[in-house]
Rosetta silent file (secondary structure, phi, psi, omega in degrees, C-alpha in Angstrom):
SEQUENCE: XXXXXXXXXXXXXXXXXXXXXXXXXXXXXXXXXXXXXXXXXXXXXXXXXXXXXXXXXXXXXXXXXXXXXXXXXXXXXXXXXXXXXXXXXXXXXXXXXXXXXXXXXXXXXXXXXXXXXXXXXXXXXXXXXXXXXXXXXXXXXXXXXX
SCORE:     score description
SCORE:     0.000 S_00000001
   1 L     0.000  -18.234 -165.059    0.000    0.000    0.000 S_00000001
   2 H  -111.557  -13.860  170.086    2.582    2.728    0.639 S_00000001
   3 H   -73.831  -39.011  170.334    4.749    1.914   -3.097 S_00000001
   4 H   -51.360  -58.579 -175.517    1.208    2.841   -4.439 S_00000001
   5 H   -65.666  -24.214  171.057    0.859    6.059   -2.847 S_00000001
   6 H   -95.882   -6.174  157.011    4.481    7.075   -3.589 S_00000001
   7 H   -62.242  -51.234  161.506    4.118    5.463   -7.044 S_00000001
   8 H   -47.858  -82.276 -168.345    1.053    8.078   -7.046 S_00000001
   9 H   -42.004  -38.500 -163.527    2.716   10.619   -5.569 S_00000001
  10 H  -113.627   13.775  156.539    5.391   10.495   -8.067 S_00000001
  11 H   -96.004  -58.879  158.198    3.190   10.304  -10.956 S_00000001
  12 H   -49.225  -76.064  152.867    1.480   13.218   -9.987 S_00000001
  13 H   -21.703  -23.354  175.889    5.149   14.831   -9.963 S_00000001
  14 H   -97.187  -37.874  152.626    5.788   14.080  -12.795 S_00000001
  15 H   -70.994   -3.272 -165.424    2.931   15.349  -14.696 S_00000001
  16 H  -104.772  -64.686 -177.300    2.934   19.049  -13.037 S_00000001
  17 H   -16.955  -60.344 -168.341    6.903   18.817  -14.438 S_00000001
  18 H   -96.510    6.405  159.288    5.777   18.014  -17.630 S_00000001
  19 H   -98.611    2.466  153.631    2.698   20.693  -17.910 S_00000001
  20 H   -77.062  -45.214  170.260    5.255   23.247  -16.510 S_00000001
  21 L  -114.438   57.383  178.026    8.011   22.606  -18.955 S_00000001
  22 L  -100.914  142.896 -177.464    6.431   21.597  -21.926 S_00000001
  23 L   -23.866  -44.845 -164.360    7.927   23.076  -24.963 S_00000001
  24 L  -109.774    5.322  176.584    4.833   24.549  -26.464 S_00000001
  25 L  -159.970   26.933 -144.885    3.034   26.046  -23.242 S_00000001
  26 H  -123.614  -37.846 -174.754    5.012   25.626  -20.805 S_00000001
  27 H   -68.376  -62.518  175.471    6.550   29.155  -20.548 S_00000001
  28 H   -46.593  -59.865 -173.906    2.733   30.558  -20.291 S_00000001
  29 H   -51.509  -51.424  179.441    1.433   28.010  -17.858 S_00000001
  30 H   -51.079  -51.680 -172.950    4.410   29.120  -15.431 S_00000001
  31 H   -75.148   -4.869  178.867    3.591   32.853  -15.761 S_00000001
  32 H   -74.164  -49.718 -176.904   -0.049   32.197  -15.033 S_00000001
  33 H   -94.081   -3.336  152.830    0.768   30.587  -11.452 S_00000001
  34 H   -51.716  -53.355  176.922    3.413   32.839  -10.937 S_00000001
  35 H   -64.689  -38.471  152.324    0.893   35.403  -11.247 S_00000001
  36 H   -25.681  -98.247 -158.376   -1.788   33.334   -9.461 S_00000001
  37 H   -34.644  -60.958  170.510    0.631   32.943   -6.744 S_00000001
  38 H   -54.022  -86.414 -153.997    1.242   36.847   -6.352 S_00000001
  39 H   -33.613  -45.529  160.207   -2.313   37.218   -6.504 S_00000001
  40 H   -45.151  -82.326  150.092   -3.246   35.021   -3.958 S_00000001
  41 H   -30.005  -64.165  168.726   -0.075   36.562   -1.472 S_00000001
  42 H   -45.182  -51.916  173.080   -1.274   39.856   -2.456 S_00000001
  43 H   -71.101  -50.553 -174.159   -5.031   39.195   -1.397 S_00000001
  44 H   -60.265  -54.228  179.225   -3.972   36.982    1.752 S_00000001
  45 H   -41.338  -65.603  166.887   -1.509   39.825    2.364 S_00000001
  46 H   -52.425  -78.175 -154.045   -4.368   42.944    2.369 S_00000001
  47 H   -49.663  -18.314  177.615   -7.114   40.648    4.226 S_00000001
  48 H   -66.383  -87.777  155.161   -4.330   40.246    6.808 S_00000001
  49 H     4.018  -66.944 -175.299   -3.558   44.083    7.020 S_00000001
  50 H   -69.954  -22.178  163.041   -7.231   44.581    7.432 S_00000001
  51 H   -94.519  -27.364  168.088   -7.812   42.550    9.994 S_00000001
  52 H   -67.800  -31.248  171.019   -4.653   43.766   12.415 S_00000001
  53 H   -89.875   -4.574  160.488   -6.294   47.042   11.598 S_00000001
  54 H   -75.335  -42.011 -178.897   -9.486   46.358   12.740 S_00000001
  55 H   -59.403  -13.825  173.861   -8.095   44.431   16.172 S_00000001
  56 H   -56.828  -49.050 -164.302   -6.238   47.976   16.386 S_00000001
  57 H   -49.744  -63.356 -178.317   -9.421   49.597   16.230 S_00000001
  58 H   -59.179  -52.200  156.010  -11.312   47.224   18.997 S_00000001
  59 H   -31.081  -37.330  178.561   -8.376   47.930   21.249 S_00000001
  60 H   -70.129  -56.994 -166.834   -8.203   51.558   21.076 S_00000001
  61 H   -62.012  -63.822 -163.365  -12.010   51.230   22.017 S_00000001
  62 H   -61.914    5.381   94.464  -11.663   48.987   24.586 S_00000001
  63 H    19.550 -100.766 -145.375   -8.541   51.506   25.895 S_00000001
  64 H   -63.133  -28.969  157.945  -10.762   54.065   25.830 S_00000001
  65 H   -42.827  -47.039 -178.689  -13.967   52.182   27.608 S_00000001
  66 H   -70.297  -31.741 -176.541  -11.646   51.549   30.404 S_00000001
  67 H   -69.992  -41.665 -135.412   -9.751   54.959   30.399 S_00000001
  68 H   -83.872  -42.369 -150.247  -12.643   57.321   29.349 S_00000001
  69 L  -104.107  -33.541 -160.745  -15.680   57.268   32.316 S_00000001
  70 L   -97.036   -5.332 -176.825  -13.605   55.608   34.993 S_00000001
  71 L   -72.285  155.223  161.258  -10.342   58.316   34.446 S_00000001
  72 L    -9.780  164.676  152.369  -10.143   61.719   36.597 S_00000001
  73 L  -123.443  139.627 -154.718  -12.762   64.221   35.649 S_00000001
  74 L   -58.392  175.303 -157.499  -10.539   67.463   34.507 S_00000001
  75 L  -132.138  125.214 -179.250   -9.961   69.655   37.428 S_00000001
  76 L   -97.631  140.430  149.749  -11.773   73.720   36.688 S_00000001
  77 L   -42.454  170.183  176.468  -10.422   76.790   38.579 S_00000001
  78 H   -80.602  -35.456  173.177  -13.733   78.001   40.687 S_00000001
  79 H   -84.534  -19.988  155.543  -14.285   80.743   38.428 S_00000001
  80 H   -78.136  -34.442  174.016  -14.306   78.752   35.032 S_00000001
  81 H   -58.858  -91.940 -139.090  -16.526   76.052   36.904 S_00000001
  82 L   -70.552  -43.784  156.655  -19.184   78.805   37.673 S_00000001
  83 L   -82.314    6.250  156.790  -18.815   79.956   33.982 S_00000001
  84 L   -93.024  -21.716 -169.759  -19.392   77.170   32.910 S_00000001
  85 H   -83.357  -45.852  172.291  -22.351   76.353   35.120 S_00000001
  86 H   -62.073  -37.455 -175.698  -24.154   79.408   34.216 S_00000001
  87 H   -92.062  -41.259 -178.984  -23.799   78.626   30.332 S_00000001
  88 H   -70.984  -41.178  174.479  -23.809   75.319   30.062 S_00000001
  89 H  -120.540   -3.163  157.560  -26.925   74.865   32.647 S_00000001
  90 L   -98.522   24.507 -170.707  -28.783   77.878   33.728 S_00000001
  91 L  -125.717    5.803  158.117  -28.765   78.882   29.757 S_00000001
  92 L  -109.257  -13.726 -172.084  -31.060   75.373   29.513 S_00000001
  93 L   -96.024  123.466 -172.590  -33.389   76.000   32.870 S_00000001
  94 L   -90.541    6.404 -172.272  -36.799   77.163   31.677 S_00000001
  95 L   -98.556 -177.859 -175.776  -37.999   77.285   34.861 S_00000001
  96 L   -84.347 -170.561 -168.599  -39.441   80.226   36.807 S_00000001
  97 L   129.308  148.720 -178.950  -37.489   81.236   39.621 S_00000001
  98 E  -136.408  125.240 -173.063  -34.400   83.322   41.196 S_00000001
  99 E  -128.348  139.545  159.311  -30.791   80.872   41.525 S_00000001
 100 E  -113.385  150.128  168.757  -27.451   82.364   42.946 S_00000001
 101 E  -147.914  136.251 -176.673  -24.669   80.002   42.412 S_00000001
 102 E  -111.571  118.047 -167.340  -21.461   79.925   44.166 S_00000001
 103 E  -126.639  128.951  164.892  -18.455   77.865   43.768 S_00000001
 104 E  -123.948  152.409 -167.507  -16.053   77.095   46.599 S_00000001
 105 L    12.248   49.036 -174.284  -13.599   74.762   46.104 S_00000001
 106 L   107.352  -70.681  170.977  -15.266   72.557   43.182 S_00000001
 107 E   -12.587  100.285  165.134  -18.416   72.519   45.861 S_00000001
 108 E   -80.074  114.295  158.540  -21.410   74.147   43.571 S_00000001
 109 E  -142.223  158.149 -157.062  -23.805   75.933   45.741 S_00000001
 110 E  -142.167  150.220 -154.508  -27.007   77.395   45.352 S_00000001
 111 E  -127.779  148.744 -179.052  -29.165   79.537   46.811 S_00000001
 112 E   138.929 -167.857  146.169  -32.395   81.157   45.798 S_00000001
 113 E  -149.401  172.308  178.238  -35.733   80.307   45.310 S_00000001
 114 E  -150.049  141.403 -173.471  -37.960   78.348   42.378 S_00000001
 115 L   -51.048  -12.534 -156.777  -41.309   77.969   41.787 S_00000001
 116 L  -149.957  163.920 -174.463  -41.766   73.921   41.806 S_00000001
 117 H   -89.667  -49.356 -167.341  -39.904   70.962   43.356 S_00000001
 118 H   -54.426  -49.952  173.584  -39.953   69.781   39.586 S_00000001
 119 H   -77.847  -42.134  166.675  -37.753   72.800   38.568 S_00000001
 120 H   -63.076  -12.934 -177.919  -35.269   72.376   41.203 S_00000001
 121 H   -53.913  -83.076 -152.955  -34.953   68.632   40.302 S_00000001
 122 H   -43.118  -73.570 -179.318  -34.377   69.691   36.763 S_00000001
 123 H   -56.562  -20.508 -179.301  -31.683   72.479   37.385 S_00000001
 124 H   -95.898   -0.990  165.744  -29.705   70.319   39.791 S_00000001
 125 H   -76.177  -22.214 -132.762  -29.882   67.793   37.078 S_00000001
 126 H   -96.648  -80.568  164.801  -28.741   70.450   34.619 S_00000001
 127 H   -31.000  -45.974 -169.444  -26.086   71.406   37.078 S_00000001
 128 H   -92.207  -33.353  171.697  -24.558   67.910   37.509 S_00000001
 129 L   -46.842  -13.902 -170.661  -24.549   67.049   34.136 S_00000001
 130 L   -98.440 -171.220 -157.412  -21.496   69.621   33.096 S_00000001
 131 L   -90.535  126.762  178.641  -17.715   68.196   33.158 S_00000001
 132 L   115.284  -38.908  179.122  -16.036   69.418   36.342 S_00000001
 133 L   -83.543  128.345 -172.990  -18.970   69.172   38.953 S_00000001
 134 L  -103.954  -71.483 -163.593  -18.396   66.806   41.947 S_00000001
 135 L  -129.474  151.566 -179.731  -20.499   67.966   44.589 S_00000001
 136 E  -136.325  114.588 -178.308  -23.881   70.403   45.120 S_00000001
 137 E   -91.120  136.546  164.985  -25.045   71.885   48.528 S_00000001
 138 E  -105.219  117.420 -178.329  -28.775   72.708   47.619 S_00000001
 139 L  -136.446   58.374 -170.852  -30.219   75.588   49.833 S_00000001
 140 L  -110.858  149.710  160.666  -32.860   76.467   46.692 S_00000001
 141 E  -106.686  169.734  166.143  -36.564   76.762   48.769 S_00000001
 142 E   -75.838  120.714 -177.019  -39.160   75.782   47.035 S_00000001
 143 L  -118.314   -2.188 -172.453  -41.954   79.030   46.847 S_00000001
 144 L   -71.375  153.259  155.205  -44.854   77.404   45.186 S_00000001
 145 L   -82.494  127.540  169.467  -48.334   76.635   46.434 S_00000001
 146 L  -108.341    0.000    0.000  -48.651   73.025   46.131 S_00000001
């Protein structure tokens, strides 16, 4: 059984020899699977490429999942924190109302009054929402009839 298969095997050798160098085609047939061959290397080659740059890609994210929400939150002087607090989140509260806001060390606090329990929710939601605010003493009353 195994002189057939290398009796095989060396028949099969022997014919891609002689459809490689045959006189009258033989010269073609070679430059076809040369090029075949590049082609093949070339395409294997990209599809590689393209996949190390996608696993860049998933890395970077998952980097930045781990990095982005669980990293420091940037640290404002007291006087950009309060300008910021005023644009970014009393320049969205629609409610009725009079708010002082105060920033001591990071520490937002506010003062004032507003018509509705609903509208102070809303502004200290507002409030918490910009980049830089840690903590909020709330001293807002409430003035509505309820």
């Amino acid at each position: 059984m195994r002189k057939l298969g290398t009796f095989a095997l060396g028949i099969t050798t022997g014919g891609a020899i002689a459809y490689l160098l045959d006189p009258d085609r033989g010269r073609s047939r070679r430059a076809r699977l040369r090029d075949q061959t590049k082609s093949q290397i070339r395409t294997a080659s990209e599809s590689m490429k393209n996949r190390l740059e996608y696993q860049r890609g998933v890395a970077r994210g998952i980097m930045h999942d781990l990095t982005g929400p669980l990293g420091p939150q940037r640290q404002y002087t007291d006087d950009t924190l309060l300008q910021k607090v005023k644009s970014e989140a009393l320049g969205h509260w629609d409610h009725e109302g009079t708010i002082d806001v105060e920033i001591r060390d990071g520490v937002v606090m506010l003062t004032g009054r507003v018509d509705s329990e609903t509208g102070r929710d809303r502004l200290i939601e507002l409030i918490q929402a910009v980049d830089g605010v840690g903590l909020i003493d709330d001293r807002v009353d409430i003035s509505g009839a309820g």
